[in-house]
C-alpha positions as CSV (number, residue, x, y, z in Angstrom):
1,X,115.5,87.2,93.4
2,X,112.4,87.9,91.4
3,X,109.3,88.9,92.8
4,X,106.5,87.0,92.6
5,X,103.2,88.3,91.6
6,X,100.6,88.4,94.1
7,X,97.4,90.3,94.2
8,X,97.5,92.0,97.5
9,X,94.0,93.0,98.5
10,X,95.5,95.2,101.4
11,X,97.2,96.9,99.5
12,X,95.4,97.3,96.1
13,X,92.6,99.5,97.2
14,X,93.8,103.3,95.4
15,X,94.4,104.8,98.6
16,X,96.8,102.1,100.0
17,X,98.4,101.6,96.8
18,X,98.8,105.2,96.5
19,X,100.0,105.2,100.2
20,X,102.7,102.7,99.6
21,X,104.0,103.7,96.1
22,X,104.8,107.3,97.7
23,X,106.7,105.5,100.2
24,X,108.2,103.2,98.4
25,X,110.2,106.4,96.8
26,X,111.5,107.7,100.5
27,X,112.6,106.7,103.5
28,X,109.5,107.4,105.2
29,X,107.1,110.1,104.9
30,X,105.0,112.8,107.2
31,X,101.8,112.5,107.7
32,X,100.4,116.0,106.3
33,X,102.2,115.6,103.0
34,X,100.9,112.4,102.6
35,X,97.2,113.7,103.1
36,X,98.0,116.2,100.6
37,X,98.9,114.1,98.2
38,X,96.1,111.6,98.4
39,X,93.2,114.7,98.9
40,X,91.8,112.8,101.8
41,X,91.0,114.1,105.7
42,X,93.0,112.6,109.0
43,X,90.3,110.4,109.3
44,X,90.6,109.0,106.0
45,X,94.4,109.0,105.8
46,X,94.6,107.4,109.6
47,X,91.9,104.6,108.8
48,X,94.4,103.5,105.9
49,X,97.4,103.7,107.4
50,X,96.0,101.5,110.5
51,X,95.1,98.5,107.9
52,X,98.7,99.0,106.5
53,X,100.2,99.1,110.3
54,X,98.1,95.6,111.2
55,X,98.9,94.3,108.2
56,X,103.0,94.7,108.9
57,X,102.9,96.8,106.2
58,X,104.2,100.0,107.7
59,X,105.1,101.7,110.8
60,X,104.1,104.8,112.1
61,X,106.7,106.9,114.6
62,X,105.5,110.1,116.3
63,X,107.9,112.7,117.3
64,X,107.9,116.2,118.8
65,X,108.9,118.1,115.6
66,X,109.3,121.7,117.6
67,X,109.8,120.7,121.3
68,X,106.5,122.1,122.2
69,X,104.3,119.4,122.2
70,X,103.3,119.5,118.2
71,X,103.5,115.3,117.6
72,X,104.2,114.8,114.0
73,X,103.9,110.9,113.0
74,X,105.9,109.6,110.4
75,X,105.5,106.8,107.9
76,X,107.6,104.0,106.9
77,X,107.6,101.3,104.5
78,X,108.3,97.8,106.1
79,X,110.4,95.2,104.0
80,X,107.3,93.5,104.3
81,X,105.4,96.1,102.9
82,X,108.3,96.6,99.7
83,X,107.7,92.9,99.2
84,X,103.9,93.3,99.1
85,X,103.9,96.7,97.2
86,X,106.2,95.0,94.6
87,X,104.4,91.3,94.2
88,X,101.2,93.5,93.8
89,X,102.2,95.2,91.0
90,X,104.1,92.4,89.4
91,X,100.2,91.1,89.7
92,X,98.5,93.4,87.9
93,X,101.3,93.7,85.5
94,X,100.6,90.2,84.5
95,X,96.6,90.3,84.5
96,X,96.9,93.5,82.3
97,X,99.6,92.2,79.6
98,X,98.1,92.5,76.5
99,X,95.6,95.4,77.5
100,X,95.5,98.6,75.0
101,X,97.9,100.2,75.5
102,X,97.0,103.9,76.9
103,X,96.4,107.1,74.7
């Protein structure tokens, strides 16, 4: 089936976007890594991933990583999230067709 483009404003701002394409690559992904990778604080990173979460577009599972109380939360991608992440950039592959082509 193909996908159809949508623009997505959930997920288009560059954080979100960022946030899903990195998942998108993975079964799901650990919090801290993912901060590192975007640059941004727990605050920043935990903001996004809530508007992703009510939006269905991920799911967040926290786990003891050491069995001594450290919680670690871990990220997935939804389907519905896949489907968003990819009608998204099916968008802005259509509204940028054409553009110069980058140097």
């Amino acid at each position: 089936m193909k996908t159809r483009p949508v623009f997505d404003p959930v997920v288009h701002p560059a954080n979100r976007l960022h946030i899903c394409a990195l998942l998108a690559t993975t079964d799901e992904g650990e919090f801290g890594p993912l901060r590192e990778e975007l640059g941004v604080s727990d605050s920043v990173l935990s903001k996004q991933l809530r508007i992703l979460e009510e939006a269905g577009y991920v799911s967040l599972r926290k786990a003891s990583a050491d069995g001594k109380g450290r919680v670690r939360t871990w990220v997935t991608l939804t389907k519905s999230g896949r489907r968003a992440l990819a009608g998204h950039l099916a968008a802005l592959h259509r509204m940028t067709r054409g553009a110069l082509p980058v140097t």
